[in-house]
N, C-alpha and C positions, 0 to 999 in steps of 0.2 A: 475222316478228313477234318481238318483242323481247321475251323473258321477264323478269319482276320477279328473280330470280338474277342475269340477266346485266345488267339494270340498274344494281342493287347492286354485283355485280361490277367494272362498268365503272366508278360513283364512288368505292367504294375502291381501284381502281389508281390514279384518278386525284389522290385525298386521302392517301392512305396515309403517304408521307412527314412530310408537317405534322401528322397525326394522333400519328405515333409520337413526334415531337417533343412535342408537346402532351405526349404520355402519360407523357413520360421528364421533363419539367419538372414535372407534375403527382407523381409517383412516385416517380421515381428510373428509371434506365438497365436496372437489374437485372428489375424487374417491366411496363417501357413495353409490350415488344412482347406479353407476356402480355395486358395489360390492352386492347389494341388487339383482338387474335386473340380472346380471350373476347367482347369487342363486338361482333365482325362474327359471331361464328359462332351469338352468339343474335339477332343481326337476319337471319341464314340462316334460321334453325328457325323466326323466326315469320313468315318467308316473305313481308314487309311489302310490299305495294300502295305503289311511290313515286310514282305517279301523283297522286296528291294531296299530294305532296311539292314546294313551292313550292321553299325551296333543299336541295337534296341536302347540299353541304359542311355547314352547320348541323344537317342531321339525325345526319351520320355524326358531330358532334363531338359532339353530344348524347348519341348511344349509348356513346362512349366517356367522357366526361362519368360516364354514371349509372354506369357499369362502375369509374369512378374512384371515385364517392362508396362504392359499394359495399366495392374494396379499402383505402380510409384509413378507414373504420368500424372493418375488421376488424385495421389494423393498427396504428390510435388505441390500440384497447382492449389490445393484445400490448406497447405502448410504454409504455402507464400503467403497466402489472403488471410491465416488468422497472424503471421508473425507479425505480417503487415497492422495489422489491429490492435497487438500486443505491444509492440515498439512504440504506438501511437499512446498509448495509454503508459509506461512506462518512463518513471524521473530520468531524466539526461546523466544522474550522478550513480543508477544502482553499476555495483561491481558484476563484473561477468564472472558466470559460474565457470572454475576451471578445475572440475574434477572432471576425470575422464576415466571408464574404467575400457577392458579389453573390448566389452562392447560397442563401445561409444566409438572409438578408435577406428571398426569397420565399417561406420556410419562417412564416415571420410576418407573412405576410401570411393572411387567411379563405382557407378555399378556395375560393370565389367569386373573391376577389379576385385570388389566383394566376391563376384560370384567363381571367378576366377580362382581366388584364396579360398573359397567354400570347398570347391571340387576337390582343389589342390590338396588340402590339408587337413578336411576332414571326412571326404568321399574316398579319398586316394586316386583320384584320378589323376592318369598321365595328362600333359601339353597334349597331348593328341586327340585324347577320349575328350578334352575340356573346349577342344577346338572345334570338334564334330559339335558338340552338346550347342557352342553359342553361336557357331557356325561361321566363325572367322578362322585366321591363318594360323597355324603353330606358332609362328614368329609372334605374331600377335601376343598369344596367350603368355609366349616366356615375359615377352617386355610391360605385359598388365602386370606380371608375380612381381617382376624383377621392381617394378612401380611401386606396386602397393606394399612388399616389404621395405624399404626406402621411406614409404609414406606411416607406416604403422611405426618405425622405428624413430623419425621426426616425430609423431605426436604421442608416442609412450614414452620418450626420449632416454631410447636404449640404445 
């Protein structure tokens, strides 16, 4: 018999990879696998029943999903308080830096819409599987793509 551990177990070897991608597009490189391993080790501790878990990949991108919203709360609020500091200390006359590469681009996109473009386009996930994972409506999910390609195309200006 197959315990819910090894369940779990068995879909994060098998997600893990495009997980940590997700996390490191959502994030950055430096906090992905934090944010991955925080995720999994609180879907350990609450010991979740995935037997009524329809798609497993959607639940594990779900739990790192909320683990993500959780880390950019925390690191929104740490980024306003130093720009705040940096603006303060900065001449009224420097030029704003206006390189932007592909990365910077998703940086300005919602974070929905980031995560939404992440699934879409480099998980291969359907509107569906992307809807299950953030736990909104399929309509939703088209009109965040339909968004954020609109938005990446204004700030790559293609």
């Amino acid at each position: 018999m197959t315990t819910m551990t090894e369940t779990l177990e068995s879909a994060y070897r098998q997600h893990a990879d495009e997980l940590i991608r997700f996390a490191t597009t959502m994030v950055g490189p430096n906090d992905a696998s934090d944010v991955v391993t925080d995720a999994m080790v609180a879907a350990f501790a609450r010991n979740d029943d995935l037997s009524h878990v329809a798609n497993t990949r959607a639940y594990l991108f779900r739990a790192v999903h909320n683990r993500i919203v959780d880390v950019s709360r925390s690191r929104s609020r740490r980024e306003r308080r130093e720009a705040r500091y940096e603006l303060s200390r900065r001449p009224a006359t420097a030029p704003p830096d206006s390189s932007l590469d592909a990365r910077a681009a998703l940086v300005e996109l919602s974070e929905q819409q980031r995560a939404a473009t992440f699934m879409a386009y480099w998980c291969d996930m359907s509107p569906a599987e992307i809807a299950a994972a953030l736990d909104v409506t399929e309509g939703t999910i088209r009109k965040q793509l339909s968004r954020a390609r609109a938005r990446l195309r204004e700030v790559l200006d293609v």
